[in-house]
Chimera marker file (.cmm) of the C-alpha trace (Angstrom):
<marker_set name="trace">
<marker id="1" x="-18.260" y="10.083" z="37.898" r="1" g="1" b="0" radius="0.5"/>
<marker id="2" x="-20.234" y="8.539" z="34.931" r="1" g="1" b="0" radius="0.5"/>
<marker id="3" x="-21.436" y="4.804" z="35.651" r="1" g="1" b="0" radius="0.5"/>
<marker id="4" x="-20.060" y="2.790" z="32.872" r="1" g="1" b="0" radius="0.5"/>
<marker id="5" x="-21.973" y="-0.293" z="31.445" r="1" g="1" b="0" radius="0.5"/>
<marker id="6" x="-20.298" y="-4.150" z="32.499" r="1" g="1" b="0" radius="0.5"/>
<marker id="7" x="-18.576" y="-4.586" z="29.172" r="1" g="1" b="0" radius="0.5"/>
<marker id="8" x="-17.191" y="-1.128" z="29.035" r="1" g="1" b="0" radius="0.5"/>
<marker id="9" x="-13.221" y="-1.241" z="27.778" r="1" g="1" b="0" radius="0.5"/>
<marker id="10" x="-11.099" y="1.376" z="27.538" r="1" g="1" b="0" radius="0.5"/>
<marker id="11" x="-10.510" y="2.812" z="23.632" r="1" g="1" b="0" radius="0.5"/>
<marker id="12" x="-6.910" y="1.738" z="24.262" r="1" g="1" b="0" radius="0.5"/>
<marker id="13" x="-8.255" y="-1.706" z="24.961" r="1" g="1" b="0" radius="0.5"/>
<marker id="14" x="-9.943" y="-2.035" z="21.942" r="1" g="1" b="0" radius="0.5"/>
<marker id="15" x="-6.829" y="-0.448" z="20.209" r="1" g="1" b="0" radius="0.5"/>
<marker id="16" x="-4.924" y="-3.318" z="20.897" r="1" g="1" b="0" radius="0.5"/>
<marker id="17" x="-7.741" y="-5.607" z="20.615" r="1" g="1" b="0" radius="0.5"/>
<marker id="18" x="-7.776" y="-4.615" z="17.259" r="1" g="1" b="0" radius="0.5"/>
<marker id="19" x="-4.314" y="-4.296" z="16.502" r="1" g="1" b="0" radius="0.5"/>
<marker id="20" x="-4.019" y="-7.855" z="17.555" r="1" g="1" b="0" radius="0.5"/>
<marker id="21" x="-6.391" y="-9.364" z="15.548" r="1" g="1" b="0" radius="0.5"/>
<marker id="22" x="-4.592" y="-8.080" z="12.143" r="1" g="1" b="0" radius="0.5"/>
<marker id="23" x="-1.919" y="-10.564" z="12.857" r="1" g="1" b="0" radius="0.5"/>
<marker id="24" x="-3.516" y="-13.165" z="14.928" r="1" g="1" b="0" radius="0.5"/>
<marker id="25" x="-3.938" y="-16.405" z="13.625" r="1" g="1" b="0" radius="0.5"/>
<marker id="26" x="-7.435" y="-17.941" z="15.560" r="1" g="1" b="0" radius="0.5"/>
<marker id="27" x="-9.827" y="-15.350" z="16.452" r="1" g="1" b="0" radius="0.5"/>
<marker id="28" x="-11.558" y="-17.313" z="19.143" r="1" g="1" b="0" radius="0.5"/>
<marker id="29" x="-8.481" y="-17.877" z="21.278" r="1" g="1" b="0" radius="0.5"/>
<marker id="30" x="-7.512" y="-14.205" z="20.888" r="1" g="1" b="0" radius="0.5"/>
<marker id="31" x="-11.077" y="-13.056" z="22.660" r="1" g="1" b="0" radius="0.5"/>
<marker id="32" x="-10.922" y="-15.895" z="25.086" r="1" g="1" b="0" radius="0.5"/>
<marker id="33" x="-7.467" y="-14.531" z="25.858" r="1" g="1" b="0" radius="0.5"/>
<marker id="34" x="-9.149" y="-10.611" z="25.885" r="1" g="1" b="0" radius="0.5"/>
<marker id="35" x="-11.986" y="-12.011" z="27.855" r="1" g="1" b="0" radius="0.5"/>
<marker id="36" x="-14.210" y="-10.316" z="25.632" r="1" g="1" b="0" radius="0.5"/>
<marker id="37" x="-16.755" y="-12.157" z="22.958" r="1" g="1" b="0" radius="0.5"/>
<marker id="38" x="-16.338" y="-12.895" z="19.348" r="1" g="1" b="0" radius="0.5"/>
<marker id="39" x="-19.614" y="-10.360" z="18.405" r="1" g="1" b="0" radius="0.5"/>
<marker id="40" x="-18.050" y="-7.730" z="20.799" r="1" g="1" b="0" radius="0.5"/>
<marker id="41" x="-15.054" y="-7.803" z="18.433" r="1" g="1" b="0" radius="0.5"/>
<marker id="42" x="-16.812" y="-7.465" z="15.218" r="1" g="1" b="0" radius="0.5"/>
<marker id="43" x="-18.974" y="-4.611" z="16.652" r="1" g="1" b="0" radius="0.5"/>
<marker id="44" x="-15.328" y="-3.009" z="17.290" r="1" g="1" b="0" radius="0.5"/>
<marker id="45" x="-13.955" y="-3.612" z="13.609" r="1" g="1" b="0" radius="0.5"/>
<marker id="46" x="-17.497" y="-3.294" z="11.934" r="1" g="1" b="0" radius="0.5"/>
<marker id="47" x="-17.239" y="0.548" z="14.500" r="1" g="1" b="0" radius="0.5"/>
<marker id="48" x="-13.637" y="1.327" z="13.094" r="1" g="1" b="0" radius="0.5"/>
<marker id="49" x="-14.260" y="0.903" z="9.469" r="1" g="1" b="0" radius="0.5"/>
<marker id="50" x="-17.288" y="2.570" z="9.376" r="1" g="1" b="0" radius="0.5"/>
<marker id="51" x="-15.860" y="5.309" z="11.079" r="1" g="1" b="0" radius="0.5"/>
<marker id="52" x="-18.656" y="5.317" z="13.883" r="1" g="1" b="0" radius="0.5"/>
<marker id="53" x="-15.653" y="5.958" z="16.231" r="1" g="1" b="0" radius="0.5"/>
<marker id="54" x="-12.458" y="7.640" z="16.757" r="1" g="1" b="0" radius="0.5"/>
<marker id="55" x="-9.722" y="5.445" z="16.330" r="1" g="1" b="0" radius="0.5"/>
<marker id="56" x="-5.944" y="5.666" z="16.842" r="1" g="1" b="0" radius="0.5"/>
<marker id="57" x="-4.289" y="5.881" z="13.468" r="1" g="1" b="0" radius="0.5"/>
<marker id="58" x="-2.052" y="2.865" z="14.662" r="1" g="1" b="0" radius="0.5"/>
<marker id="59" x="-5.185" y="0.712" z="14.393" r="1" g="1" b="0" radius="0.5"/>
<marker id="60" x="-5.526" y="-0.290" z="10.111" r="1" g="1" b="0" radius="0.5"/>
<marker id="61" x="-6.579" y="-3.075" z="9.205" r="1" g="1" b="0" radius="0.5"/>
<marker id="62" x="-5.646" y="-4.962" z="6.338" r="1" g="1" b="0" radius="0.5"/>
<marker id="63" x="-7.794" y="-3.558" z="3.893" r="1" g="1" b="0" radius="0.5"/>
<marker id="64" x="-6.276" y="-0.357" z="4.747" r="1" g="1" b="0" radius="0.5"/>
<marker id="65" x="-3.313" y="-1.408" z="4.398" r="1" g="1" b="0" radius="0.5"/>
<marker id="66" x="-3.294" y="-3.228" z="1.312" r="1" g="1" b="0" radius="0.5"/>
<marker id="67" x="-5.000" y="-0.011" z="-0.416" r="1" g="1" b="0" radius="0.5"/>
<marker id="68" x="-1.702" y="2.055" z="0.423" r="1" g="1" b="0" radius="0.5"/>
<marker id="69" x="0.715" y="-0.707" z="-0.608" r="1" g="1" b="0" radius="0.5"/>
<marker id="70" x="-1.517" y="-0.688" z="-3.374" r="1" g="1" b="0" radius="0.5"/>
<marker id="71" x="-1.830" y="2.894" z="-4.838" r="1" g="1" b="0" radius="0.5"/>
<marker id="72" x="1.653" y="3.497" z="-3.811" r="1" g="1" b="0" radius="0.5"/>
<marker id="73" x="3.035" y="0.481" z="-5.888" r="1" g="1" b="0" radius="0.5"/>
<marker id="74" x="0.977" y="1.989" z="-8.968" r="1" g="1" b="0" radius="0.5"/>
<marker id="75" x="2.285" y="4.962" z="-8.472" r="1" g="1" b="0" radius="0.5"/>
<marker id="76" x="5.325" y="3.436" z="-8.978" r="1" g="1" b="0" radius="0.5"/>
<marker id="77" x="4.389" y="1.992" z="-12.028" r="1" g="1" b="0" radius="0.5"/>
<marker id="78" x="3.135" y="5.016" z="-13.521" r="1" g="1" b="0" radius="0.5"/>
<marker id="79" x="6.942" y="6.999" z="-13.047" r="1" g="1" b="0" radius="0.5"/>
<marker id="80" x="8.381" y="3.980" z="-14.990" r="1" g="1" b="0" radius="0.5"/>
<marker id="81" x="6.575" y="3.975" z="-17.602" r="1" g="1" b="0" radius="0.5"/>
<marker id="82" x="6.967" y="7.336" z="-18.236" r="1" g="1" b="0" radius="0.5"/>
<marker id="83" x="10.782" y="6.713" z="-17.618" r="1" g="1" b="0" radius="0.5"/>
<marker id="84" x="10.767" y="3.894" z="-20.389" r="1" g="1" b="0" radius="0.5"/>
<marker id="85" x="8.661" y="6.053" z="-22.896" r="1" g="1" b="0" radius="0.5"/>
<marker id="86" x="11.151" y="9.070" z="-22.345" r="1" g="1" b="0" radius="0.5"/>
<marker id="87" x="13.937" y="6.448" z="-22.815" r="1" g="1" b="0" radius="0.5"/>
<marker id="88" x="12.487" y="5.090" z="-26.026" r="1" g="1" b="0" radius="0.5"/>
<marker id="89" x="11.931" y="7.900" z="-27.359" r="1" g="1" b="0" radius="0.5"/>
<marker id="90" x="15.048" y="9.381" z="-26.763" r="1" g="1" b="0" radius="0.5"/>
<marker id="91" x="16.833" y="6.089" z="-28.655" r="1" g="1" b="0" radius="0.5"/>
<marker id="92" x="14.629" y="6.762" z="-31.731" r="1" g="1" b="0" radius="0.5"/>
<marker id="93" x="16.313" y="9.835" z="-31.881" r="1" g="1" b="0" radius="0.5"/>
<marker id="94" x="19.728" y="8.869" z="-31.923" r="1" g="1" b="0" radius="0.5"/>
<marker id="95" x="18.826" y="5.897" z="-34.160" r="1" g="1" b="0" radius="0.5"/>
<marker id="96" x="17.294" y="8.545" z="-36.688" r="1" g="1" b="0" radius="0.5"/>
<marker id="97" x="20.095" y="10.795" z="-36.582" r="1" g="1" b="0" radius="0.5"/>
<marker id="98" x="22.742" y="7.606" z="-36.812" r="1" g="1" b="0" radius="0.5"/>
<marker id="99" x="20.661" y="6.701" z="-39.934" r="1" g="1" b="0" radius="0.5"/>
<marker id="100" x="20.620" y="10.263" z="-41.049" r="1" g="1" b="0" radius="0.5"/>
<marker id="101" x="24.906" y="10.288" z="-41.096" r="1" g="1" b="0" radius="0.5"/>
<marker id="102" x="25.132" y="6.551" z="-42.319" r="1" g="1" b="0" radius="0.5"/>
<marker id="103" x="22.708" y="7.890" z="-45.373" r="1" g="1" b="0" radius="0.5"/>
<marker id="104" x="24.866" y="10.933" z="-45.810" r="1" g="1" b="0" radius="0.5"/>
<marker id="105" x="28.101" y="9.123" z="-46.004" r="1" g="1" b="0" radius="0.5"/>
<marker id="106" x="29.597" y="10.708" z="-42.635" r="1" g="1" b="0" radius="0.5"/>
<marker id="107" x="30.718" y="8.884" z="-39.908" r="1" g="1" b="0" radius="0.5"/>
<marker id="108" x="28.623" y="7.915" z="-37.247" r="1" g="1" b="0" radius="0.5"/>
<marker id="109" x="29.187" y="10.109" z="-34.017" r="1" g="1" b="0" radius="0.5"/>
<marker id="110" x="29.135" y="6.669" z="-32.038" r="1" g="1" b="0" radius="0.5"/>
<marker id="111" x="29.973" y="3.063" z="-32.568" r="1" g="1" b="0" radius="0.5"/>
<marker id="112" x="27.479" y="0.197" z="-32.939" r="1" g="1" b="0" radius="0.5"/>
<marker id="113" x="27.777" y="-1.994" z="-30.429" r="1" g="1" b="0" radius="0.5"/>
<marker id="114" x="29.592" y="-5.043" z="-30.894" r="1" g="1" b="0" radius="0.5"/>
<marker id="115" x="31.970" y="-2.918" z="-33.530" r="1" g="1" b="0" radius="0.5"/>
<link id1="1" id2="2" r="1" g="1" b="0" radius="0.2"/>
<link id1="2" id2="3" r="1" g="1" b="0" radius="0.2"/>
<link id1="3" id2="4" r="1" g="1" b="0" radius="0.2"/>
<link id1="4" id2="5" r="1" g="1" b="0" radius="0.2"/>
<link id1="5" id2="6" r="1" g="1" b="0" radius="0.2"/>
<link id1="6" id2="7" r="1" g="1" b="0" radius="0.2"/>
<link id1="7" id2="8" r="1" g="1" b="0" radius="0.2"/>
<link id1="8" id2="9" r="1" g="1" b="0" radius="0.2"/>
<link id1="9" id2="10" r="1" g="1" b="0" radius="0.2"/>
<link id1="10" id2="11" r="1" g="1" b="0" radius="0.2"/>
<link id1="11" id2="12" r="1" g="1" b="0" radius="0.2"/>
<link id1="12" id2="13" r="1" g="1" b="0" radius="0.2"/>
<link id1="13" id2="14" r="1" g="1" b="0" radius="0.2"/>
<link id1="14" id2="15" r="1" g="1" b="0" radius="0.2"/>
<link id1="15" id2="16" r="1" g="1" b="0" radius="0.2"/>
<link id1="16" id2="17" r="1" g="1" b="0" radius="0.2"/>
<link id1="17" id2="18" r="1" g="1" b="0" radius="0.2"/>
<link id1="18" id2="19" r="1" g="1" b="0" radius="0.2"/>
<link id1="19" id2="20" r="1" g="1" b="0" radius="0.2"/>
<link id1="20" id2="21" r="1" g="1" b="0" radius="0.2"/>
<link id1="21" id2="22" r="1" g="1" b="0" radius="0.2"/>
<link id1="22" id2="23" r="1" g="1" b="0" radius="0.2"/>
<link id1="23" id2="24" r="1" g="1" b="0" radius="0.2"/>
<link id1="24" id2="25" r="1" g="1" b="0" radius="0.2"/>
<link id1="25" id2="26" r="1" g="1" b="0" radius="0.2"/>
<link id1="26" id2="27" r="1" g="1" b="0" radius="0.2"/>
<link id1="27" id2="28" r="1" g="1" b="0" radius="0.2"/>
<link id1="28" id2="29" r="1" g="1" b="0" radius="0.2"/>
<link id1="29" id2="30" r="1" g="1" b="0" radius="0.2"/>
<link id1="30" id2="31" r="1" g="1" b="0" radius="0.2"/>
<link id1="31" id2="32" r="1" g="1" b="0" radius="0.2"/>
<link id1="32" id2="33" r="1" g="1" b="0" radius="0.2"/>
<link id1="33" id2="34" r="1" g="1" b="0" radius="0.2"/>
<link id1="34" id2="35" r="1" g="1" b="0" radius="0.2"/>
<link id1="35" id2="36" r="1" g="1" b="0" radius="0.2"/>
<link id1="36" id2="37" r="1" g="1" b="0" radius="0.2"/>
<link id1="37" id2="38" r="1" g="1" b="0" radius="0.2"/>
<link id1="38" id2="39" r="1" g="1" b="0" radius="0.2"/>
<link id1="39" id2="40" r="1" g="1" b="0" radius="0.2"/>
<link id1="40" id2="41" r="1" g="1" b="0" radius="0.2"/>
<link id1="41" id2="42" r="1" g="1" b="0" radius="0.2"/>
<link id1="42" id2="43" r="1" g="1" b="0" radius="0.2"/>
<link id1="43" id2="44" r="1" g="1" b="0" radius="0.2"/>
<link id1="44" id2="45" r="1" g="1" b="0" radius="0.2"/>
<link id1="45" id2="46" r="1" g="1" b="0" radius="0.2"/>
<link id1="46" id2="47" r="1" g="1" b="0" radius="0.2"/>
<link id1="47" id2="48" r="1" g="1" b="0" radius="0.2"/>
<link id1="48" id2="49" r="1" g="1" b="0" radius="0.2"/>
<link id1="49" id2="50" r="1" g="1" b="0" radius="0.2"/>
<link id1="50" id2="51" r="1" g="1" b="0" radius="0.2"/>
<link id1="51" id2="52" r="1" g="1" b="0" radius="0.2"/>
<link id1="52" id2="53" r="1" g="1" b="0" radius="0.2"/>
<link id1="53" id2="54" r="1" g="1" b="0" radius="0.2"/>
<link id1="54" id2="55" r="1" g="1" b="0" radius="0.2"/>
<link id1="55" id2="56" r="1" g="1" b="0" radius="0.2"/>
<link id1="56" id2="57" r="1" g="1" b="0" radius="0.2"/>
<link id1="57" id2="58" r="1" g="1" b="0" radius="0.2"/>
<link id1="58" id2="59" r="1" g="1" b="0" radius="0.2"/>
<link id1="59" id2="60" r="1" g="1" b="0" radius="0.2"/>
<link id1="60" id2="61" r="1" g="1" b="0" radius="0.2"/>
<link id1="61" id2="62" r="1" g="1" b="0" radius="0.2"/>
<link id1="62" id2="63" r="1" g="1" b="0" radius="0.2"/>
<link id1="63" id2="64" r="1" g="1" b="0" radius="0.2"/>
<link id1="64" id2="65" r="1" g="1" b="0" radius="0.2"/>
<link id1="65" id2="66" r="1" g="1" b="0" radius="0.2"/>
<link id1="66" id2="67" r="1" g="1" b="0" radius="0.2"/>
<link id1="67" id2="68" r="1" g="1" b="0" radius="0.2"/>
<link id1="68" id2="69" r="1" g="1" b="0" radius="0.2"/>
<link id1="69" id2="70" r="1" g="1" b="0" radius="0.2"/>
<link id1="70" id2="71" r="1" g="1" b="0" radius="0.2"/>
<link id1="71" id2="72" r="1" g="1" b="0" radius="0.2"/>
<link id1="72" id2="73" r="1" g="1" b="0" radius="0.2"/>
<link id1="73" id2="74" r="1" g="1" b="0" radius="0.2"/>
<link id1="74" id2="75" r="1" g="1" b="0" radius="0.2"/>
<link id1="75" id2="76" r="1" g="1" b="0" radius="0.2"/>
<link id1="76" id2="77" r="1" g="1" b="0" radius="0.2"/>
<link id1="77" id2="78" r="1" g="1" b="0" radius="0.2"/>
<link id1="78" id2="79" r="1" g="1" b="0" radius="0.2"/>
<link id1="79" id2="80" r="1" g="1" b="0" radius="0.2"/>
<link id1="80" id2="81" r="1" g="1" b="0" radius="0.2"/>
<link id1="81" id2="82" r="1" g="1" b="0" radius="0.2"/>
<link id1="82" id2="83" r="1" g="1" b="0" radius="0.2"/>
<link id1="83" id2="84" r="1" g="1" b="0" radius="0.2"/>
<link id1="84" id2="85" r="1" g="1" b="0" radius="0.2"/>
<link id1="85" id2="86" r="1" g="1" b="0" radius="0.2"/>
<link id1="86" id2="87" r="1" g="1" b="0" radius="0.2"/>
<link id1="87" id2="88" r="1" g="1" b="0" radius="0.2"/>
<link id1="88" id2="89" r="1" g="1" b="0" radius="0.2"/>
<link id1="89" id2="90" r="1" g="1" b="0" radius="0.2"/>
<link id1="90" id2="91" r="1" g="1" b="0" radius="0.2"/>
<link id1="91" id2="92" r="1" g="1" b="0" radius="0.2"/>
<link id1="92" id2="93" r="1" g="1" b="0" radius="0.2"/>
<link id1="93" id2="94" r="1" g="1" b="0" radius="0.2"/>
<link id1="94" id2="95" r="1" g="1" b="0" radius="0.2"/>
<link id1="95" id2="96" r="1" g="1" b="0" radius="0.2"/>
<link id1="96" id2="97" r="1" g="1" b="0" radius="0.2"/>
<link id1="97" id2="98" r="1" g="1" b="0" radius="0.2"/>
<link id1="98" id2="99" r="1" g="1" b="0" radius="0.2"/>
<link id1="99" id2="100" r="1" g="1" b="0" radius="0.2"/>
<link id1="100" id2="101" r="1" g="1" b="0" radius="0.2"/>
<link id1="101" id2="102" r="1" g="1" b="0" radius="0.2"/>
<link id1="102" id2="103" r="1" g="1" b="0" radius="0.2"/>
<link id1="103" id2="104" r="1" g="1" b="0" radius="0.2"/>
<link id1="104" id2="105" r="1" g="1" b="0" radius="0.2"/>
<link id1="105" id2="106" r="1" g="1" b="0" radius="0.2"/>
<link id1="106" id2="107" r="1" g="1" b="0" radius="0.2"/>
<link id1="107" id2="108" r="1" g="1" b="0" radius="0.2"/>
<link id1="108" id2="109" r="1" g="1" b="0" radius="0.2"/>
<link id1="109" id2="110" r="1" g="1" b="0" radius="0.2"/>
<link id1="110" id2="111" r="1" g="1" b="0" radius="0.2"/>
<link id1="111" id2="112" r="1" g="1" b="0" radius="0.2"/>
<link id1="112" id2="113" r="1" g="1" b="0" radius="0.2"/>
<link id1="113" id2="114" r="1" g="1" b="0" radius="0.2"/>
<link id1="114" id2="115" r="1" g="1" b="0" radius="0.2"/>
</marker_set>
């Protein structure tokens, strides 16, 4: 059995540690709570976001999350504007071919609105 060091936790330990420190609201009552120091948790979060060491994918912190709402909300953003371009584009059309009739003399093949 491997001797472990006297600050050694458990990688689900600092899972939650870390998971609880997204939403917690004073840091220094969280690790007094944890019994662990305010540098200890750093070193965890500094570890995590460098990648230094396998984490659960449960664990994101804000950052990461805010990046994902991010890109997906542009995403987003990018499909409707290409709706609304379509859409415009598709109303110039019919507003050219109701101007085409009107010129000609024939009847429009559909009612202004309002008429």
């Amino acid at each position: 059995m491997s001797k472990r060091g006297v600050g050694w936790r458990p990688a689900a330990f600092r899972e939650m540690a870390l998971r609880r420190l997204v939403t917690c609201e004073h840091v220094g009552n969280l690790c007094k709570e944890l019994g662990i120091s305010r540098s200890t948790l750093k070193r965890w979060r500094r570890q995590l976001e460098s990648g230094g060491e396998p984490a659960s994918a449960a664990v994101q912190l804000p950052v990461q999350i805010l990046e994902r709402e991010n890109r997906r909300l542009k995403d987003a953003l990018a499909e409707k504007v290409l709706e609304v371009d379509f859409l415009q584009g598709a109303l110039q059309q019919i507003e050219a071919r109701r101007q085409q009739n009107i010129l000609s003399g024939a009847r429009a093949s559909t009612p202004r609105s309002g008429e």
